[in-house]
PyMOL CGO cylinders between C-alpha atoms (Angstrom):
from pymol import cmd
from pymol.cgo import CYLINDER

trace = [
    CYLINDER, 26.05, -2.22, 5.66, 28.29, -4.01, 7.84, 0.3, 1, 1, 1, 1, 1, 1,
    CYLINDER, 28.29, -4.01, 7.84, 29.28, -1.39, 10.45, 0.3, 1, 1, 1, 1, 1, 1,
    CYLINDER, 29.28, -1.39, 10.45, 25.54, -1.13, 10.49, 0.3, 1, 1, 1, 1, 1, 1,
    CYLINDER, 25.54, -1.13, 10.49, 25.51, -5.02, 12.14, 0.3, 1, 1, 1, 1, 1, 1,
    CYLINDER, 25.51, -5.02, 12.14, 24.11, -6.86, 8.34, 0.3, 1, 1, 1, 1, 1, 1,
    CYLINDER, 24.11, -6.86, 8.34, 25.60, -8.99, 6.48, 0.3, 1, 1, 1, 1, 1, 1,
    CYLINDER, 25.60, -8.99, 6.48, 24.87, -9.96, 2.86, 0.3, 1, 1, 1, 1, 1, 1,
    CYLINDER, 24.87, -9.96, 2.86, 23.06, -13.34, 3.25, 0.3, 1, 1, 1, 1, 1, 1,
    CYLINDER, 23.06, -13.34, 3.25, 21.65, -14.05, -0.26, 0.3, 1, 1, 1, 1, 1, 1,
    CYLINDER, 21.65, -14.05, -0.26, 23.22, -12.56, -3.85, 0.3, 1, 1, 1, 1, 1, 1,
    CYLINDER, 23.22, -12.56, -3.85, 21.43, -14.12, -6.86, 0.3, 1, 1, 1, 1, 1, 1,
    CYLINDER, 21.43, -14.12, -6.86, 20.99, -11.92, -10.02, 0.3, 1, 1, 1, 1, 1, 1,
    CYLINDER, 20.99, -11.92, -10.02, 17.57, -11.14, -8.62, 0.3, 1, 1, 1, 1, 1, 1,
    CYLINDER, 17.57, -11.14, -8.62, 17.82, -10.46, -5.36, 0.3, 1, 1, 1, 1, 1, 1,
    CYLINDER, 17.82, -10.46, -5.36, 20.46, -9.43, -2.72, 0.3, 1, 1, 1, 1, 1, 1,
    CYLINDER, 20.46, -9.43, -2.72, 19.85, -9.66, 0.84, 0.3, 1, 1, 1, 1, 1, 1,
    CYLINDER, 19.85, -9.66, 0.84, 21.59, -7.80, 3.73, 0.3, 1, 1, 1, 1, 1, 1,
    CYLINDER, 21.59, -7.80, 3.73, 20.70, -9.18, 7.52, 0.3, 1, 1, 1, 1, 1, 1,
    CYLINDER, 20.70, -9.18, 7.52, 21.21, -7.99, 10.75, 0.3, 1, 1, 1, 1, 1, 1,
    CYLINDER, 21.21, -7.99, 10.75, 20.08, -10.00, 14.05, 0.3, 1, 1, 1, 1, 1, 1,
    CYLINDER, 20.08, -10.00, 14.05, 16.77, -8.27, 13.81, 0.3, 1, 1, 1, 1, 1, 1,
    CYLINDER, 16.77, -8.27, 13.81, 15.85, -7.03, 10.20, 0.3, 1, 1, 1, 1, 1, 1,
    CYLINDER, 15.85, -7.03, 10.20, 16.86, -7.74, 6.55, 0.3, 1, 1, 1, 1, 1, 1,
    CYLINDER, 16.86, -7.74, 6.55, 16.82, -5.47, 3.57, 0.3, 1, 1, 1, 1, 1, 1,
    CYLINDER, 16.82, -5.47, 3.57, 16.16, -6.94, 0.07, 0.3, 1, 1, 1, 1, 1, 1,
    CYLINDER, 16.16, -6.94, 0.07, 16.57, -5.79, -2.86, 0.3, 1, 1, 1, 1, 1, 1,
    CYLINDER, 16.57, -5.79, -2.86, 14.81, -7.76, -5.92, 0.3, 1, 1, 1, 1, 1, 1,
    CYLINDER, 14.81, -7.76, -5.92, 14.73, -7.18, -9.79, 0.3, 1, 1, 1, 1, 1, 1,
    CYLINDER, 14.73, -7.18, -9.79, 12.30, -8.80, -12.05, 0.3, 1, 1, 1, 1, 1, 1,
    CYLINDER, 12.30, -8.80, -12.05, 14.55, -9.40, -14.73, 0.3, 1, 1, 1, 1, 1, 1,
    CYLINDER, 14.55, -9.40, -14.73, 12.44, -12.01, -16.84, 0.3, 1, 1, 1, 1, 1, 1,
    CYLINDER, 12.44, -12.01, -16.84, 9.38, -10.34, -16.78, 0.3, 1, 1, 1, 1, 1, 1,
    CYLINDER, 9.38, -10.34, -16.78, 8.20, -6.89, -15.55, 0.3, 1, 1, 1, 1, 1, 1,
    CYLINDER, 8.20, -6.89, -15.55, 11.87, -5.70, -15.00, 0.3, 1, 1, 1, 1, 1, 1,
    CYLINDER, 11.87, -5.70, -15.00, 10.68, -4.08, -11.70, 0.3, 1, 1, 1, 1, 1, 1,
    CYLINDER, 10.68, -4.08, -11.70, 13.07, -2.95, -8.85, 0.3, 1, 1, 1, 1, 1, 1,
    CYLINDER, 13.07, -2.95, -8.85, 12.09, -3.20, -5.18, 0.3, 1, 1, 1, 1, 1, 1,
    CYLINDER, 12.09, -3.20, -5.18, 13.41, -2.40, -1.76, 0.3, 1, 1, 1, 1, 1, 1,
    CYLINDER, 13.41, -2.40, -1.76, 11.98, -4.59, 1.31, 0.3, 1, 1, 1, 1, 1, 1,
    CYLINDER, 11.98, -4.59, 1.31, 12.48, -4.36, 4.77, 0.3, 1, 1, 1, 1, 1, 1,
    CYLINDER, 12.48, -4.36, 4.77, 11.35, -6.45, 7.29, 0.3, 1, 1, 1, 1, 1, 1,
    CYLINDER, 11.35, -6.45, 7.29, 11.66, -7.96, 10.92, 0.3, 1, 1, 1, 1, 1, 1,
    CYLINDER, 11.66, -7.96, 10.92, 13.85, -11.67, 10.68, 0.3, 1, 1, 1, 1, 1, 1,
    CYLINDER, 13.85, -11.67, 10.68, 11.36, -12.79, 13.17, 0.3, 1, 1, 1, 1, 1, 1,
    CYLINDER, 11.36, -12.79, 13.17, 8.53, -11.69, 11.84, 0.3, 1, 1, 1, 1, 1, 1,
    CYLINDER, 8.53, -11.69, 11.84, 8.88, -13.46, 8.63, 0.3, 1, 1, 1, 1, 1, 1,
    CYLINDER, 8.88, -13.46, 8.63, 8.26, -16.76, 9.87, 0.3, 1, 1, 1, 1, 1, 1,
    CYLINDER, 8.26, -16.76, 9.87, 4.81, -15.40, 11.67, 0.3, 1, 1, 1, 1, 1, 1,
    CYLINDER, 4.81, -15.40, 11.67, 4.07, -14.44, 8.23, 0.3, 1, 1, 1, 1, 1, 1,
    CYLINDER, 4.07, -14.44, 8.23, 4.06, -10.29, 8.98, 0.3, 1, 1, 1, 1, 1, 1,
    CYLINDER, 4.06, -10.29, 8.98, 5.29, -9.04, 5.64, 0.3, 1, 1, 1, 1, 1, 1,
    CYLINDER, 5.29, -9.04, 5.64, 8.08, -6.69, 4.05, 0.3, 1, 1, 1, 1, 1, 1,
    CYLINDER, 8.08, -6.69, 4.05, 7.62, -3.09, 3.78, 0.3, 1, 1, 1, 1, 1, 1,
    CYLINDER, 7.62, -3.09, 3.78, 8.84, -1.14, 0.10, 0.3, 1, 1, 1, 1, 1, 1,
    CYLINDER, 8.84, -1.14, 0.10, 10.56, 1.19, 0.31, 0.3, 1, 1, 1, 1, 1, 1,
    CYLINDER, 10.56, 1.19, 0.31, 7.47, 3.34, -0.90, 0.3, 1, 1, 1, 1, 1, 1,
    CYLINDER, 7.47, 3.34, -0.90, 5.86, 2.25, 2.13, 0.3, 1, 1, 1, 1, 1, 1,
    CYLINDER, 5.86, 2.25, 2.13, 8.40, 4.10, 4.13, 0.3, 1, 1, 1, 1, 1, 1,
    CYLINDER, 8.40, 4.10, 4.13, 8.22, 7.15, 1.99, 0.3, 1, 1, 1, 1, 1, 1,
    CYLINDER, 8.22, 7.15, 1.99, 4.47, 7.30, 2.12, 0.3, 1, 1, 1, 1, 1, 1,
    CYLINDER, 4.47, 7.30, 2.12, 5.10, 7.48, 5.97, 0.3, 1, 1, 1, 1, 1, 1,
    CYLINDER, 5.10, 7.48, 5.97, 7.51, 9.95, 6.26, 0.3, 1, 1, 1, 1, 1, 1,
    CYLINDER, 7.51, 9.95, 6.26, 5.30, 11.84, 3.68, 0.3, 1, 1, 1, 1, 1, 1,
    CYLINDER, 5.30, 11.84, 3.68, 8.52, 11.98, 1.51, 0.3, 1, 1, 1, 1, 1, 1,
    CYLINDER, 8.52, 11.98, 1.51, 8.21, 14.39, -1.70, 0.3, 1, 1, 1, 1, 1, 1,
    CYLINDER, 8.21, 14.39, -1.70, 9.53, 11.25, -3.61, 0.3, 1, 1, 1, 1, 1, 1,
    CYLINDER, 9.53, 11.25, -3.61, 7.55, 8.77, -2.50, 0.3, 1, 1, 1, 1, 1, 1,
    CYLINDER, 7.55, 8.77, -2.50, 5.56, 8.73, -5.96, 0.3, 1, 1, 1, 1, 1, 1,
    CYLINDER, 5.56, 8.73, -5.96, 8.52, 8.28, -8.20, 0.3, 1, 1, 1, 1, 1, 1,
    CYLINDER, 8.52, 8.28, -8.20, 9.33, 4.77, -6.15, 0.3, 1, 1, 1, 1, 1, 1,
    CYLINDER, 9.33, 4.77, -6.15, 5.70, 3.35, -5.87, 0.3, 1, 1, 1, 1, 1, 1,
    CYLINDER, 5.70, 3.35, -5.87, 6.82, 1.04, -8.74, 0.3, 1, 1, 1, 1, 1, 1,
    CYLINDER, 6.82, 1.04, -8.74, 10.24, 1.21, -10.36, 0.3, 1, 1, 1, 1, 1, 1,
    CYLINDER, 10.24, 1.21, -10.36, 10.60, -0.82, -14.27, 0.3, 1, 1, 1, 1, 1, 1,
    CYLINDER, 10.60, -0.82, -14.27, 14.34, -0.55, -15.42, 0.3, 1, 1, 1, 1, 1, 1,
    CYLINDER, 14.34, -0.55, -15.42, 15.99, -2.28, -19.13, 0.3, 1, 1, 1, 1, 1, 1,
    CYLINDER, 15.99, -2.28, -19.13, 19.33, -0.95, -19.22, 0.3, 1, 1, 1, 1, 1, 1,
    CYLINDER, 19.33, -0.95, -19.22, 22.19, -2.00, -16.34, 0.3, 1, 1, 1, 1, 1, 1,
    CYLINDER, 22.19, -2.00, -16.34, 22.91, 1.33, -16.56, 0.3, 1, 1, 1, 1, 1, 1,
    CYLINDER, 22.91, 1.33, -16.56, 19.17, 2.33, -15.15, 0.3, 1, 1, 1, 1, 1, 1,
    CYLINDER, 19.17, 2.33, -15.15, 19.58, -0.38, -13.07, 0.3, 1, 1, 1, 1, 1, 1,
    CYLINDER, 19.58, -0.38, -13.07, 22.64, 0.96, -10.92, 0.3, 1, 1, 1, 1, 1, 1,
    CYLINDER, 22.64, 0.96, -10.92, 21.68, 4.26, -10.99, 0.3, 1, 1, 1, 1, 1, 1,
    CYLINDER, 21.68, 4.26, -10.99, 18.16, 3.02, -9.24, 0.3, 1, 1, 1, 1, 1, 1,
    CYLINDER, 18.16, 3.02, -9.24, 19.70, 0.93, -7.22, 0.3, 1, 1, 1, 1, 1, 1,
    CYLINDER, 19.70, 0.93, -7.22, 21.80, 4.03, -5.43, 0.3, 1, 1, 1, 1, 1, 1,
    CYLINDER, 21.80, 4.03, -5.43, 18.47, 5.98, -5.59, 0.3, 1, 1, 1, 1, 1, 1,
    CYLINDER, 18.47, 5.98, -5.59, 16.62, 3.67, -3.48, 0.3, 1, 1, 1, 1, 1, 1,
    CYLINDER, 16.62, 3.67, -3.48, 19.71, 3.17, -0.96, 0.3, 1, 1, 1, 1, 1, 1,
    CYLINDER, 19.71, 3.17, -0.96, 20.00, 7.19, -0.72, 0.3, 1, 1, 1, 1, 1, 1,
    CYLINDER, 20.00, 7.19, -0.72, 16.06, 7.16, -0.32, 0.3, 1, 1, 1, 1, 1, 1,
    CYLINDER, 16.06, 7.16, -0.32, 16.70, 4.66, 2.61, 0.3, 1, 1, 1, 1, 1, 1,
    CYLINDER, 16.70, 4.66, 2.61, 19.16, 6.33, 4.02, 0.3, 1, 1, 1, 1, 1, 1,
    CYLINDER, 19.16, 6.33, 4.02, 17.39, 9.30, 4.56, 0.3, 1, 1, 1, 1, 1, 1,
    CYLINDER, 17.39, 9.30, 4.56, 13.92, 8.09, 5.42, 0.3, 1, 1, 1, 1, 1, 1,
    CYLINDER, 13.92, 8.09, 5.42, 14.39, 4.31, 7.04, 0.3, 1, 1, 1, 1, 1, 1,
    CYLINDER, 14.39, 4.31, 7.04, 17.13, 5.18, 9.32, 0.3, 1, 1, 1, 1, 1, 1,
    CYLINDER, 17.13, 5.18, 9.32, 14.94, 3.99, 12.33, 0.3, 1, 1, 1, 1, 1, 1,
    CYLINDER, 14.94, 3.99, 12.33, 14.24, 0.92, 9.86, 0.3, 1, 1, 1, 1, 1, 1,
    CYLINDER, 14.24, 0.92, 9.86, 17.92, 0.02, 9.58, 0.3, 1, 1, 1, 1, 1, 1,
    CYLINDER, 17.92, 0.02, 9.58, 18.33, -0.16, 13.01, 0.3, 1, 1, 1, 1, 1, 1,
    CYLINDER, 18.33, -0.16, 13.01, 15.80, -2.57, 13.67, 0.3, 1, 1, 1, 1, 1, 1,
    CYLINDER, 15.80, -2.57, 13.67, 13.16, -0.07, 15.48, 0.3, 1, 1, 1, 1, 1, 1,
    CYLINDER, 13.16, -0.07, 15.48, 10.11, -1.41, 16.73, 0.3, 1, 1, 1, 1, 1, 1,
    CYLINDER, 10.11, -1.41, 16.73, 8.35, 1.18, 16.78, 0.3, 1, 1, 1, 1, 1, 1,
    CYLINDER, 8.35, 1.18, 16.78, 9.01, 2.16, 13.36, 0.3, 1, 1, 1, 1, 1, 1,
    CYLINDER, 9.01, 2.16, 13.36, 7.93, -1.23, 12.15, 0.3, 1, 1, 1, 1, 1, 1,
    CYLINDER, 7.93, -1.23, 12.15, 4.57, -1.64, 13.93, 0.3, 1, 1, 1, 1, 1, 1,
    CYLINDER, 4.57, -1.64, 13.93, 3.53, 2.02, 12.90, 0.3, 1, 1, 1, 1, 1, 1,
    CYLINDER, 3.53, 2.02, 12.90, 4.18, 1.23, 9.09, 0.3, 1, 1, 1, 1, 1, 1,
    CYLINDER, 4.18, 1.23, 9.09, 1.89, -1.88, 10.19, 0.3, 1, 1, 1, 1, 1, 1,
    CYLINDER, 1.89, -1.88, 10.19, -1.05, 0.84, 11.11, 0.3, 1, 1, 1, 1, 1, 1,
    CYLINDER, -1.05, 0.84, 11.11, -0.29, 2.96, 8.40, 0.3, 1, 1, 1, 1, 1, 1,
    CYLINDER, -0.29, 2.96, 8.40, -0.81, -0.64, 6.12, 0.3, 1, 1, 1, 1, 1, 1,
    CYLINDER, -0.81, -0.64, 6.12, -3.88, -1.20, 7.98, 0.3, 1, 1, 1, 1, 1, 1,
    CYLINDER, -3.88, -1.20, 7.98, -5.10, 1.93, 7.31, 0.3, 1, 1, 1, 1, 1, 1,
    CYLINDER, -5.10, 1.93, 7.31, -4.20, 1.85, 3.34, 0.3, 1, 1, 1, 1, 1, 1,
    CYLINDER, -4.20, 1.85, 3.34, -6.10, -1.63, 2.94, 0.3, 1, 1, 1, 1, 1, 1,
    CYLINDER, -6.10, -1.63, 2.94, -9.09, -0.50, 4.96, 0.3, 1, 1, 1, 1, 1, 1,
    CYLINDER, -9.09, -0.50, 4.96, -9.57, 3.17, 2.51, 0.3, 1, 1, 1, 1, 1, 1,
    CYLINDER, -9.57, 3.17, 2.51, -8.93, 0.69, -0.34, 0.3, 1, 1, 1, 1, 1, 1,
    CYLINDER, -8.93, 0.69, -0.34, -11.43, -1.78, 0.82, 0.3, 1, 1, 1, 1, 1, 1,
    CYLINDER, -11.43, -1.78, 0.82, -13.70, 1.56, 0.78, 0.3, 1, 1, 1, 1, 1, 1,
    CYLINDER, -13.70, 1.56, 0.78, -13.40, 2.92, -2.33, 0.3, 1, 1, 1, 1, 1, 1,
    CYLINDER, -13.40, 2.92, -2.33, -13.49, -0.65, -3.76, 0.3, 1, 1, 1, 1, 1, 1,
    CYLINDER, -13.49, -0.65, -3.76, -16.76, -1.04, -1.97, 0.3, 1, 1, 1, 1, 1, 1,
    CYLINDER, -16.76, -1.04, -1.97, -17.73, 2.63, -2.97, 0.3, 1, 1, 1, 1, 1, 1,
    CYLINDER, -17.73, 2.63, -2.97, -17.30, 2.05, -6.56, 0.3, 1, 1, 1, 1, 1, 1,
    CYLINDER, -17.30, 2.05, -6.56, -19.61, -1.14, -6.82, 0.3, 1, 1, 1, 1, 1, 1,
    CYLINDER, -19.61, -1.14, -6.82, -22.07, 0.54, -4.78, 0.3, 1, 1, 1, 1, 1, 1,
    CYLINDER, -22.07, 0.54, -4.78, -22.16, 3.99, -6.82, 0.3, 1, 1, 1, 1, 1, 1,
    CYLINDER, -22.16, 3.99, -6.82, -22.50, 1.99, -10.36, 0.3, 1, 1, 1, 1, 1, 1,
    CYLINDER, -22.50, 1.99, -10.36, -25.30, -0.26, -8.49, 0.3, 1, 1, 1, 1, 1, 1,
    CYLINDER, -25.30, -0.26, -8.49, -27.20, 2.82, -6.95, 0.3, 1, 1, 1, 1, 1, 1,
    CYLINDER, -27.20, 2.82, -6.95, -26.86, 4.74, -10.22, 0.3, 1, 1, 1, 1, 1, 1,
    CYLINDER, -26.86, 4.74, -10.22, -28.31, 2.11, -12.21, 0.3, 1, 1, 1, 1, 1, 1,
    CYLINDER, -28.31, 2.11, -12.21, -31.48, 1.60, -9.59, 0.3, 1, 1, 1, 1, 1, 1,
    CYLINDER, -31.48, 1.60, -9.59, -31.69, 5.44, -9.59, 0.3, 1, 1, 1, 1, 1, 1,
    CYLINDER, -31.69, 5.44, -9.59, -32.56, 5.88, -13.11, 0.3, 1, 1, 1, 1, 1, 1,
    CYLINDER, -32.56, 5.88, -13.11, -34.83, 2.91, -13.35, 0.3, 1, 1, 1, 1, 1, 1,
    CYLINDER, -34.83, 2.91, -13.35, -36.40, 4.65, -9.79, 0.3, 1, 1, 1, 1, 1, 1,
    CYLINDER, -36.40, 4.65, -9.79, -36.07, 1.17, -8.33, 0.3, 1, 1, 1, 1, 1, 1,
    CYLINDER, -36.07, 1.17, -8.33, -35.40, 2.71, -5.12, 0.3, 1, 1, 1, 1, 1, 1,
    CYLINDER, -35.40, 2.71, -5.12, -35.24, -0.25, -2.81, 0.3, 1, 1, 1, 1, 1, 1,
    CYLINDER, -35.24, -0.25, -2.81, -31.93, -1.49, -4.83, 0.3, 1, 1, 1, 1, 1, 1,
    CYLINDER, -31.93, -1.49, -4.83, -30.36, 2.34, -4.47, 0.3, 1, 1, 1, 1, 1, 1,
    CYLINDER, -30.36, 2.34, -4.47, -31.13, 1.89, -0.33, 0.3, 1, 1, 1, 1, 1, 1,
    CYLINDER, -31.13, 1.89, -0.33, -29.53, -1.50, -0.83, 0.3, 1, 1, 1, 1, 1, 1,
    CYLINDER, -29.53, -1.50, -0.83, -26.70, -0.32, -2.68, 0.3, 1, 1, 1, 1, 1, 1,
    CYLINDER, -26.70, -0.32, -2.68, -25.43, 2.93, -0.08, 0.3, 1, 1, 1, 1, 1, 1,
    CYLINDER, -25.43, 2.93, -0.08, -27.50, 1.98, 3.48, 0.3, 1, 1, 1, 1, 1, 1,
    CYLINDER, -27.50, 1.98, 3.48, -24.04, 0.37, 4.66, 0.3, 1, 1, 1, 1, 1, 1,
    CYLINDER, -24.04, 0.37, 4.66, -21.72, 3.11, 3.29, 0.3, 1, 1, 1, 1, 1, 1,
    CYLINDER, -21.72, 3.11, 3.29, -23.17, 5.97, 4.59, 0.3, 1, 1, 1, 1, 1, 1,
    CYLINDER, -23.17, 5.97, 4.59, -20.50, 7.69, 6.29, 0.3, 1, 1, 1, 1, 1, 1,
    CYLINDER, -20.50, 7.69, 6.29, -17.99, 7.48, 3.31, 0.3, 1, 1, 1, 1, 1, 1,
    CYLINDER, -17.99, 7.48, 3.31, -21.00, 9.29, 1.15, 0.3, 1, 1, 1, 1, 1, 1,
    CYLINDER, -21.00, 9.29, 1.15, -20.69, 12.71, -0.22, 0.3, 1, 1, 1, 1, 1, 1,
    CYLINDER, -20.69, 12.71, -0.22, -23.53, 14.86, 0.78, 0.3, 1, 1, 1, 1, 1, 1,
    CYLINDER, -23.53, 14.86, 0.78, -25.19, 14.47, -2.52, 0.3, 1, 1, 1, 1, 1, 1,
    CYLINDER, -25.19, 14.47, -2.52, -25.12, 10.85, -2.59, 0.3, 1, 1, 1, 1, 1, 1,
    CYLINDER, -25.12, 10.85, -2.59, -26.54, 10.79, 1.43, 0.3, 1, 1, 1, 1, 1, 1,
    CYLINDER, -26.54, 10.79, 1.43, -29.44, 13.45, 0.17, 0.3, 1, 1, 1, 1, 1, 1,
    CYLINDER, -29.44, 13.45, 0.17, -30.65, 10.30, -2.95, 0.3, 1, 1, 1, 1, 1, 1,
    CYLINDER, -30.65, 10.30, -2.95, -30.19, 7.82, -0.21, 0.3, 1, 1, 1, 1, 1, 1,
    CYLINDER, -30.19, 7.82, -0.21, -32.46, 9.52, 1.97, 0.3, 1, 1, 1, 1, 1, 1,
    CYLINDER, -32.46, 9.52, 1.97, -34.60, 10.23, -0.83, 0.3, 1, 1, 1, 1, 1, 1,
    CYLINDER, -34.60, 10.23, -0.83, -34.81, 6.67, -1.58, 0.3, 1, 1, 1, 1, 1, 1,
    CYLINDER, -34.81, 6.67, -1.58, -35.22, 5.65, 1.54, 0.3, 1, 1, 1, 1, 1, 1,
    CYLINDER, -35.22, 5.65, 1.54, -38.50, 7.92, 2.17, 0.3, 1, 1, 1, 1, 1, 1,
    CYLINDER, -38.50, 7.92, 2.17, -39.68, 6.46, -1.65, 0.3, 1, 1, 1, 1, 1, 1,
    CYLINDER, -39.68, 6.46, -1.65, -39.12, 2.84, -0.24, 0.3, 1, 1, 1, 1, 1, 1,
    CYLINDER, -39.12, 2.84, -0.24, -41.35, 3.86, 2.89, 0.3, 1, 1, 1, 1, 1, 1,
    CYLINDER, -41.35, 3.86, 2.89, -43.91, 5.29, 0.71, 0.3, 1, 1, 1, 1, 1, 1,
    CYLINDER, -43.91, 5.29, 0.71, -44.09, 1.78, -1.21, 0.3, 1, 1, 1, 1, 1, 1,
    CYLINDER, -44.09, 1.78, -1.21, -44.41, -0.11, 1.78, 0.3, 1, 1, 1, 1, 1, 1,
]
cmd.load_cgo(trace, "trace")
């Protein structure tokens, strides 16, 4: 790492941490409880504004990396695990978060977008869920005011069925009024 500009800043037995002038890579093992393994990088500045690491499964998810499943969460028990892990996740680095390494600004802000975008489908499909089980329960009790309740403000992430008892809801509700 060091004719890449870091320097190792931080060696516990649960974390090491390489810096450069611009970024810092992490590694951290839960060794007390989960025994997870993670990769971070991040911007040195950006830490103290509060913008947070990136995994390494992050990157992979970018880069639409055929291995980006196999890293989303890592639990090792041996030290022989362990190592061979820990030169997994460097190779995986090495080959995807070369831009990363170097401190690339670009890189960094669009793994930002591509966070954005993961918390907003999440937020969804969150939303989705308690909506469906709310709309499904009015549905069969045909209290069809609490089903337009439920799926008016989802619409657009609706399948086609679920839009069709919506609508059909909707024209019910009319019909009370």
């Amino acid at each position: 790492m060091s004719e890449k500009g870091y320097r190792c800043t931080q060696s516990t037995p649960n974390l090491v941490r390489f810096e450069s002038p611009t970024t810092f890579i992490e590694l951290v093992y839960d060794g007390d409880r989960s025994f997870e393994l993670g990769l971070l990088v991040g911007k040195t500045c950006s830490e103290a504004s509060g913008n947070p690491a990136f995994s390494i499964d992050d990157i992979l998810r970018l880069r639409l990396a055929p291995e980006a499943d196999k890293f989303s969460l890592v639990q090792v028990t041996s030290s022989e695990v362990l190592a061979s892990f820990v030169e997994q996740l460097a190779q995986m680095l090495r080959a995807y978060g070369g831009d990363f390494i170097a401190g690339k600004e670009q890189s960094f802000a669009e793994l930002a977008d591509q966070r954005r975008r993961e918390v907003k489908a999440y937020a969804i499909q969150r939303d989705l869920r308690k909506a469906r089980a709310e709309a499904d329960t009015a549905w069969h009790r045909k209290g069809y005011p609490a089903v337009v309740k439920a799926l008016r403000l989802l619409r657009a992430a609706l399948t086609a069925a679920e839009v069709g008892k919506l609508e059909y809801a909707e024209q019910q509700s009319n019909l009370d009024n």
